[in-house]
C-alpha positions as CSV (number, residue, x, y, z in Angstrom):
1,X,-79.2,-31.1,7.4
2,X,-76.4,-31.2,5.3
3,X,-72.9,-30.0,6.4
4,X,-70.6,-28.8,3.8
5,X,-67.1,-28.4,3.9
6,X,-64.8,-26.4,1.8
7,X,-61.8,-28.2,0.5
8,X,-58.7,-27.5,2.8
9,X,-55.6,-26.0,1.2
10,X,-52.5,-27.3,2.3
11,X,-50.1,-24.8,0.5
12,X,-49.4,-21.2,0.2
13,X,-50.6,-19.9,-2.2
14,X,-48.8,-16.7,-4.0
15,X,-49.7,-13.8,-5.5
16,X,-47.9,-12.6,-8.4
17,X,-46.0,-10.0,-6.8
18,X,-45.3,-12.5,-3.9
19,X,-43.6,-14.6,-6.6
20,X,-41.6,-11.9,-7.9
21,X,-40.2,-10.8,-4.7
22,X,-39.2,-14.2,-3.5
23,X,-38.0,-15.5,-7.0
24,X,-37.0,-12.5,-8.5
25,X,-35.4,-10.2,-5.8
26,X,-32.5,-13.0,-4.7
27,X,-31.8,-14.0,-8.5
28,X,-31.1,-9.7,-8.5
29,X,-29.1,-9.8,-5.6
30,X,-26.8,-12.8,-6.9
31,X,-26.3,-10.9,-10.6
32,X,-25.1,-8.0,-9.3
33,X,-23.0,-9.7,-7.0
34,X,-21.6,-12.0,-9.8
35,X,-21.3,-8.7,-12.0
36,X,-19.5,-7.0,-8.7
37,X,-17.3,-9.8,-8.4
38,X,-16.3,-9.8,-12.5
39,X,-15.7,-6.0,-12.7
40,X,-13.1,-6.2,-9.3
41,X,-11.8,-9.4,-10.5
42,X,-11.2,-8.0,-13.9
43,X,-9.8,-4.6,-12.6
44,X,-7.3,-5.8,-10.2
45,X,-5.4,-8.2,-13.5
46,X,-5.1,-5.3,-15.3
47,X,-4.0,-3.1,-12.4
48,X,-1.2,-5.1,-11.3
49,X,2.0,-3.6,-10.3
50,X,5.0,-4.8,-12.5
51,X,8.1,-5.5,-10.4
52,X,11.6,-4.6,-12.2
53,X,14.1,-7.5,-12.5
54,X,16.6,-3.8,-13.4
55,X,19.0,-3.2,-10.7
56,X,18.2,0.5,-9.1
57,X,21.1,2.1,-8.4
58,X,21.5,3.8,-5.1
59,X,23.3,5.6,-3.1
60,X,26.3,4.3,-1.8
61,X,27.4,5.0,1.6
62,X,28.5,3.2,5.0
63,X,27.2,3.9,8.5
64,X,29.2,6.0,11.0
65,X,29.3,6.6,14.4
66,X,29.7,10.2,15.0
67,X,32.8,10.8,17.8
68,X,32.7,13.4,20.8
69,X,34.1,16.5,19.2
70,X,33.2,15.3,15.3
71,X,31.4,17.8,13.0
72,X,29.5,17.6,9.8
73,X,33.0,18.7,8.2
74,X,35.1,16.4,9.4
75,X,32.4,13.6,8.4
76,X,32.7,15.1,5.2
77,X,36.4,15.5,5.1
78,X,36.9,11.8,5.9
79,X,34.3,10.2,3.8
80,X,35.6,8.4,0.6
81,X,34.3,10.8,-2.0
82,X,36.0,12.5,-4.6
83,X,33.7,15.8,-4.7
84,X,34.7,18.7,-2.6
85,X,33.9,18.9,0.6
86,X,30.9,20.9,0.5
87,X,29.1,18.7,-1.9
88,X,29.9,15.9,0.2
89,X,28.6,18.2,3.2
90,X,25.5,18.6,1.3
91,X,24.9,14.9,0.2
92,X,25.1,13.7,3.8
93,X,22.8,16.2,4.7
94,X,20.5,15.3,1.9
95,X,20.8,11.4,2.7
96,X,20.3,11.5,6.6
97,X,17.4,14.3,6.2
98,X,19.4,16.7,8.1
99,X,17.7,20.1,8.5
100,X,20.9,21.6,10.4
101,X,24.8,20.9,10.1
102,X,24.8,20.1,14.1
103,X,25.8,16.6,14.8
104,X,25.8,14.9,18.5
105,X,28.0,12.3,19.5
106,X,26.3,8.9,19.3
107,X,24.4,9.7,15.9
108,X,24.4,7.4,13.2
109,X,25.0,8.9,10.1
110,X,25.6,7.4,6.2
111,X,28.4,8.6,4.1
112,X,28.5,8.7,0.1
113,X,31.1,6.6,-0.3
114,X,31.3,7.7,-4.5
């Protein structure tokens, strides 16, 4: 009687497509990562926000305290601008977001001061 035996593998052995998947689908994954990585990169230098060294004027004003008994037209009649009272009335309005001329005692308000 003779016995034979088969050689024994001691690897995996794989098919094409098995090569494929486990060669082929990480070198994918890393290309369009790379590619993903180049386009934001890319995107965001040319995107960049340029900050001013310019000074932006303003509106110049001080903070007030408004007094028991104080209304929008005294404010106005006291601050230290040269345009007439009702433009003045209507600046502070405009600067404080005032959707009424009412004041109450204790609000801070800013004042054009030009």
């Amino acid at each position: 009687m003779t016995t034979s035996t088969a050689p024994q593998s001691s690897g995996i052995h794989l098919t094409r497509r098995g090569r494929l998947v486990l060669l082929g689908l990480p070198s994918l994954l890393a290309s369009v990562a790379v590619a993903a990585i180049l386009i934001f990169g890319i995107t965001g230098l040319m995107n960049q926000a340029q900050a001013s060294s310019e000074h932006v004027s303003g509106v110049e004003a001080v903070e007030v305290t408004v007094a028991p008994g104080d209304t929008l037209w005294d404010l106005a009649h006291e601050a230290e601008s040269e345009a007439p009272v009702q433009e003045t009335i209507a600046r502070i309005a405009e600067i404080n977001g005032l959707s009424s001329s009412q004041v109450e005692a204790g609000q801070s308000l800013y004042l054009p001061t030009e």
